[in-house]
C-alpha positions as CSV (number, residue, x, y, z in Angstrom):
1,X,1.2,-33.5,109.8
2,X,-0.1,-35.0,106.5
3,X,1.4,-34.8,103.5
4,X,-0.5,-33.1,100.8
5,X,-0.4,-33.1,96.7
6,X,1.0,-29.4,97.3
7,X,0.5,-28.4,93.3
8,X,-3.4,-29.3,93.8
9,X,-4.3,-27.2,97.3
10,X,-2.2,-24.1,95.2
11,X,-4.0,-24.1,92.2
12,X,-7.3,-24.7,94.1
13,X,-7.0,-22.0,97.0
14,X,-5.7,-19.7,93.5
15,X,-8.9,-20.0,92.3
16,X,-11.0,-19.6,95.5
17,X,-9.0,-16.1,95.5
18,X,-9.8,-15.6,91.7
19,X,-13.1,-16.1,92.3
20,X,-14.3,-13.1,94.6
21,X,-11.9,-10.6,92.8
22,X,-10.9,-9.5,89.0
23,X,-9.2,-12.2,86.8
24,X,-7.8,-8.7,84.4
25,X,-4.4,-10.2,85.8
26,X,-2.8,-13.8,84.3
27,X,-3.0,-16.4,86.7
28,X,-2.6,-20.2,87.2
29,X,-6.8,-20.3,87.2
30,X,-7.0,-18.8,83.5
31,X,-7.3,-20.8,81.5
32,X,-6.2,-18.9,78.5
33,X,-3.0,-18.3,80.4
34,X,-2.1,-21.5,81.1
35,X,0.2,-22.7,79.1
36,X,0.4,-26.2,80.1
37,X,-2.9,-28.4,81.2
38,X,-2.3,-32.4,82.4
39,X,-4.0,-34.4,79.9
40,X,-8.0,-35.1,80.3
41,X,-9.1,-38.7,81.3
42,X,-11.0,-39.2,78.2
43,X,-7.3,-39.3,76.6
44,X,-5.9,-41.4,79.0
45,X,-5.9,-45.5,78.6
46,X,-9.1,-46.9,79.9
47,X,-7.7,-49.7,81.5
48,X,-5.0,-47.4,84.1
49,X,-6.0,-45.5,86.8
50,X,-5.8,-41.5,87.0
51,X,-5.0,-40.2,89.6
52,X,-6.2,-36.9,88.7
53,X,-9.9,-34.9,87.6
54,X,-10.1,-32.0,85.3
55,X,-12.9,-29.0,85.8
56,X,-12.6,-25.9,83.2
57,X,-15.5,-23.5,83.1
58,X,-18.2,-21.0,84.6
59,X,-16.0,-18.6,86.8
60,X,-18.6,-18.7,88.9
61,X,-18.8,-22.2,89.6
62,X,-15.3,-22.6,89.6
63,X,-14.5,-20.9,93.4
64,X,-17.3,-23.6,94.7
65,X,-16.2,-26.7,93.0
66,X,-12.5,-25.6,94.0
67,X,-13.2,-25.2,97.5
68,X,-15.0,-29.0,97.5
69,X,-11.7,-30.3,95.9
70,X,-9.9,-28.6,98.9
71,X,-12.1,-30.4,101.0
72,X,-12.2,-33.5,99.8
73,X,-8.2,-33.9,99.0
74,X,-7.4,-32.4,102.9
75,X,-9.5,-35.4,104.0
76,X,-8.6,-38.2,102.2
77,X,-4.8,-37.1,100.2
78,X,-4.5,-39.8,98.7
79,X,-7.0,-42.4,97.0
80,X,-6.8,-45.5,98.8
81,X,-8.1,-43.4,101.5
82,X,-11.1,-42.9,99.4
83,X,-11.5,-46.9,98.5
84,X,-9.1,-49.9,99.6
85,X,-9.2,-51.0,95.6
86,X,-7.5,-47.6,94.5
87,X,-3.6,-47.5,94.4
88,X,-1.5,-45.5,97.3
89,X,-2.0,-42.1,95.1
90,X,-2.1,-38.4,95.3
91,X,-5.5,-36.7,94.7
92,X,-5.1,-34.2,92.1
93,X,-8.2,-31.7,91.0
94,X,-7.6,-29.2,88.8
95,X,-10.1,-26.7,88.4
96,X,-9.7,-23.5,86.2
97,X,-12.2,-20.6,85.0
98,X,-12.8,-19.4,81.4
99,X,-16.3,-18.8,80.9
100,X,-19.3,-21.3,80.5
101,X,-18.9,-21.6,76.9
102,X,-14.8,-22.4,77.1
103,X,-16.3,-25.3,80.0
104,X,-18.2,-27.0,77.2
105,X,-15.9,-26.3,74.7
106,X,-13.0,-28.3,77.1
107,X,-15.3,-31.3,77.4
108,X,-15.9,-31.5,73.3
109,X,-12.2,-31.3,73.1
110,X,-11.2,-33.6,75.6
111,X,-9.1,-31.1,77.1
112,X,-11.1,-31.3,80.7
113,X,-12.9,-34.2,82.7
114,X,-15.4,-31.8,83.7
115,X,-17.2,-28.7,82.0
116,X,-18.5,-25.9,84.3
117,X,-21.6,-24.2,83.6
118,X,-23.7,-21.7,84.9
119,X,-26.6,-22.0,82.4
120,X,-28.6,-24.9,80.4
121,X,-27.4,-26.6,77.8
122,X,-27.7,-25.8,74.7
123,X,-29.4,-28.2,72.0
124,X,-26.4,-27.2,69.8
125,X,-24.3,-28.3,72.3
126,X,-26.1,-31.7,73.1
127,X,-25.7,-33.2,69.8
128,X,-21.7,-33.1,70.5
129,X,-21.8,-34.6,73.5
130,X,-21.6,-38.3,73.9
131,X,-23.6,-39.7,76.9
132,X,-24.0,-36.4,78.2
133,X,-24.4,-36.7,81.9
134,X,-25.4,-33.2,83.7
135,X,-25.0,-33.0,87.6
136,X,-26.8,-29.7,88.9
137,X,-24.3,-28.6,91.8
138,X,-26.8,-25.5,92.6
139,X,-29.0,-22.5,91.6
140,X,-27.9,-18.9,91.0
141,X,-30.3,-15.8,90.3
142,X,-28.8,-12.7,89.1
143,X,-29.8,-9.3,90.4
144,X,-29.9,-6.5,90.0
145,X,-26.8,-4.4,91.7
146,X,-25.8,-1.0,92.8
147,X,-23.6,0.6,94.8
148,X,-24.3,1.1,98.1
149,X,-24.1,5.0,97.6
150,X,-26.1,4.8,94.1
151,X,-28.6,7.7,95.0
152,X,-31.2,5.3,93.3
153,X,-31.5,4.1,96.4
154,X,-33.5,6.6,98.1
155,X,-36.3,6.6,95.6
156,X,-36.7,2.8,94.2
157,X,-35.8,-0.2,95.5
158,X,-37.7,-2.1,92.3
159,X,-37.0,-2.1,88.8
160,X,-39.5,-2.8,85.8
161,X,-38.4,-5.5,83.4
162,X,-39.0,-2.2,81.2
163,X,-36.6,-0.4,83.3
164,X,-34.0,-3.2,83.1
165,X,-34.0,-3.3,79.1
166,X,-33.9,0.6,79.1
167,X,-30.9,1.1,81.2
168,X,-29.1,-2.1,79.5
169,X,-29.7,-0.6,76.0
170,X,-28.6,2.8,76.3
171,X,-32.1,4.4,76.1
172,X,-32.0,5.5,79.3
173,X,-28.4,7.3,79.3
174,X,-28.5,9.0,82.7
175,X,-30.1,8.0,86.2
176,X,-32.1,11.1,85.7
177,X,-33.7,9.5,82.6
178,X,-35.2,6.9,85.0
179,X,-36.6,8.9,87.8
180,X,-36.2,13.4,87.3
181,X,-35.1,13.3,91.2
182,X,-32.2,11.3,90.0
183,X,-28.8,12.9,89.3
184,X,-27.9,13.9,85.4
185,X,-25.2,11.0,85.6
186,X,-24.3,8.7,83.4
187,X,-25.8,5.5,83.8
188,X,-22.5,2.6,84.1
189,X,-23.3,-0.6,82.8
190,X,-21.7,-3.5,83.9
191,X,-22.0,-6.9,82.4
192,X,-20.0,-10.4,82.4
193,X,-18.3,-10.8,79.0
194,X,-20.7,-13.0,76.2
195,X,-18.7,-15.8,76.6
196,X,-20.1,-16.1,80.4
197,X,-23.1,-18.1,80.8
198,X,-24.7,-14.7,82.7
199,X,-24.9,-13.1,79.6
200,X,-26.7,-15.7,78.2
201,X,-29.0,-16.1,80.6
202,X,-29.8,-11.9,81.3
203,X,-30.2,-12.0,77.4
204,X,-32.7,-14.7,77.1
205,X,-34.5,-13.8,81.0
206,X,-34.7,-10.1,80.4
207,X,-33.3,-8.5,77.1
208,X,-35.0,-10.7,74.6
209,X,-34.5,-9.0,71.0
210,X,-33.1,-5.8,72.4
211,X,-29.3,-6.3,72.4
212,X,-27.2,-4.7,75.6
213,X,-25.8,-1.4,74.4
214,X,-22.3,-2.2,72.6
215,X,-20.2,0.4,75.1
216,X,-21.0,-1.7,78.3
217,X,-18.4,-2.4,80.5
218,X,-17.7,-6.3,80.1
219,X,-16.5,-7.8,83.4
220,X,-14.2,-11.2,82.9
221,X,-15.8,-13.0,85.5
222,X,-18.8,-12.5,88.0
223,X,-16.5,-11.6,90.8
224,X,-15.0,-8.7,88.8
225,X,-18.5,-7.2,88.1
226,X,-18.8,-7.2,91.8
227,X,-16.0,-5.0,91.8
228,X,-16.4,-2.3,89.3
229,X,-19.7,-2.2,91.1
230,X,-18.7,-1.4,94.0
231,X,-16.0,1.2,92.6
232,X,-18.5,3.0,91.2
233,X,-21.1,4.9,93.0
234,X,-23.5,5.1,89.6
235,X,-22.4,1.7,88.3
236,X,-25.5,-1.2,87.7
237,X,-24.8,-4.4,86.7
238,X,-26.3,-8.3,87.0
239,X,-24.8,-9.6,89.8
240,X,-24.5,-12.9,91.0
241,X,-26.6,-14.0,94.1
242,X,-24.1,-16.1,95.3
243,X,-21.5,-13.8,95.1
244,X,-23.6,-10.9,96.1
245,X,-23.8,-12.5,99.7
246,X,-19.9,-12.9,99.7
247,X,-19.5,-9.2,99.5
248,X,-22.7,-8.9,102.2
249,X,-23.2,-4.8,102.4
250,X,-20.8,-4.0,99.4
251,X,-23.6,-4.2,97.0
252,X,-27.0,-3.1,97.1
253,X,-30.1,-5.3,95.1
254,X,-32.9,-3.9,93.6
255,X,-36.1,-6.1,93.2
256,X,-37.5,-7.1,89.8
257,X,-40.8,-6.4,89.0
258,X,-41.1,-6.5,92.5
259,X,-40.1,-9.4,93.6
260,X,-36.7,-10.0,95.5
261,X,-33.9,-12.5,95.1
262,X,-34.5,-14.7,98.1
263,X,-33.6,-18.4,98.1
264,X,-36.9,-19.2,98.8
265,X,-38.0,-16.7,96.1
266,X,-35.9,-18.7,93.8
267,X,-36.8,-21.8,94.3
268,X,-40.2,-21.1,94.2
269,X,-39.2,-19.9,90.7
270,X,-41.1,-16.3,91.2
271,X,-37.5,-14.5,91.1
272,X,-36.9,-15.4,87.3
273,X,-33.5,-14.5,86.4
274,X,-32.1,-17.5,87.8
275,X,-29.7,-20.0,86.5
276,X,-28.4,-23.6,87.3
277,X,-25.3,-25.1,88.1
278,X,-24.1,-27.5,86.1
279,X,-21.0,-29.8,86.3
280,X,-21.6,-31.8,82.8
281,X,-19.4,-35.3,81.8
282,X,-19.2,-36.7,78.3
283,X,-19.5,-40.1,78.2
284,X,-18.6,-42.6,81.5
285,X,-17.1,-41.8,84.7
286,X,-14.3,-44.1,85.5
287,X,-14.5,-44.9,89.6
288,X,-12.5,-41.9,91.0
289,X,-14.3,-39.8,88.8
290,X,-17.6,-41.0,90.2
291,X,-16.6,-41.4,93.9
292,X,-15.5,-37.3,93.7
293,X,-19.0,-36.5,92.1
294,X,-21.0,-38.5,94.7
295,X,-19.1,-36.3,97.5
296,X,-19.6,-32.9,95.6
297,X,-23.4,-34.1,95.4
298,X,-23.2,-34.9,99.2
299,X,-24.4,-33.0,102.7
300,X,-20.8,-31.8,102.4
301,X,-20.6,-30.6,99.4
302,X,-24.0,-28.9,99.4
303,X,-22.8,-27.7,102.5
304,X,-20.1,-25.9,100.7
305,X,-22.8,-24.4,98.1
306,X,-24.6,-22.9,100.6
307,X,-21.7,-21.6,102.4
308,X,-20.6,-19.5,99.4
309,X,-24.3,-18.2,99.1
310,X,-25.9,-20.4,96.1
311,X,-28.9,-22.2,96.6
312,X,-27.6,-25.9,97.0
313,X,-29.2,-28.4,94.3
314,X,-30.4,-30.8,97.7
């Protein structure tokens, strides 16, 4: 049997578990519990070889590029296995979740390799970034979800961007304020904390100048959104595609301005809350780092994307 960098597979398979369920609880994969991170590379002498790659960021990014790691270090385990010129090391891939903003936040630092995002870039953002190098691992959409038992179900299966912005700002405060067949319940609103890159992107897609109402429920990461949606039979929140078809029949998707979130819907760019993701790199890859990217880019890795229900960037 092969002998594995045990520390990395447990911190990866943690987050593959963190990522499909609520990360209320501290954890290995949080970043703001962690009390102790290995240094980045970008700290480390240029001249010696690291062993060891750094991702922080998008918590819905993180489960994919962790499940890739897995991957790649159960085939290879160490690096000469990779290429004869690398030393007789363990792989080591860290990857943890705090948000897309904390992702490029960690590569400004130098506290991470490897920022995870699940939006653009931001100008801002650019302009501290040396030799900003962006690899897009995939595509995301977010829709529109309900629970399965939501009665809203029997009388739409479409929301109005008009709709959207009502329910999302508090105008309309019951589901009987968006249809009078509707029960007089209160309309729960789910949404990913403003650090996530969905906020961002639901803000900019949808919202525009009308702010989400301040009493929202804010979800720390995409996969507990999912939840609370599905704990709540009058619950509505943007949810991930990708982990929408990871809880296939747990949560129900309306269309927007009538057009569904298909991958081919998405690509086509008609579905338009959409979002890419990115794994971004300040600077130059040293040879490990570039081998690792040049798998997560490959058949197999895309392989993996789809898999977990993204649209893969190839």
């Amino acid at each position: 049997m092969k002998k594995f960098n045990i520390l990395s597979i447990i911190l990866i398979l943690m987050l593959v578990l963190a990522g499909c369920a609520p990360a209320e609880q501290p954890s290995q994969a949080n970043p703001q519990e962690s009390t102790q991170q290995p240094d980045s590379n970008n700290e480390q002498e240029t001249d010696k070889f690291v062993p060891q790659i750094l991702f922080n960021g998008s918590s819905t990014l993180a489960p994919v590029m962790a499940s890739i790691s897995t991957n790649f270090i159960e085939g290879f385990v160490t690096w000469d296995k990779v290429d004869a010129s690398f030393p007789e090391e363990n792989i080591s891939i860290y990857v943890s979740a705090g948000g897309s903003g904390q992702g490029v936040k960690s590569v400004i630092d130098k506290t991470s390799d490897f920022g995870m995002i699940a939006r653009t870039v931001k100008d801002s953002e650019k302009e501290k970034l040396t030799e900003l190098k962006e690899f897009k691992v995939g595509v995301d959409a977010l829709t529109l979800g309900v629970n399965p038992q939501n009665p809203v179900l029997t009388v739409k299966d479409n929301l109005t961007t008009d709709e959207i912005v009502k329910i999302f700002s508090g105008e309309f405060k019951t589901w009987k304020d968006l249809d009078s067949s509707l029960p007089d319940k209160e309309i729960i609103v789910i949404t990913r904390d403003i650090g996530g890159g969905a906020h961002e992107v639901f803000q900019s897609k949808i919202m525009g100048d009308v702010q989400v109402k301040a009493d929202a429920i804010q979800a720390p990461s995409m996969g507990a959104l999912v939840t609370k949606i599905m704990e709540n039979e009058y619950a509505i929140g943007y949810a991930s595609f990708g982990v929408v078809n990871q809880n296939k029949g747990k949560v129900a998707t309306l269309k927007v301005d009538g057009v569904e979130a298909t991958k081919e819907n998405i690509l086509n760019g008609s579905y338009i809350i959409q979002r890419p993701l990115i794994a971004l790199f300040s600077g130059e890859l040293t040879a490990p780092q570039q081998v690792f990217m040049d798998y997560v880019m490959s058949p197999e890795g895309m392989e993996v994307v789809e898999s977990m229900g993204f649209v893969p960037a190839k």
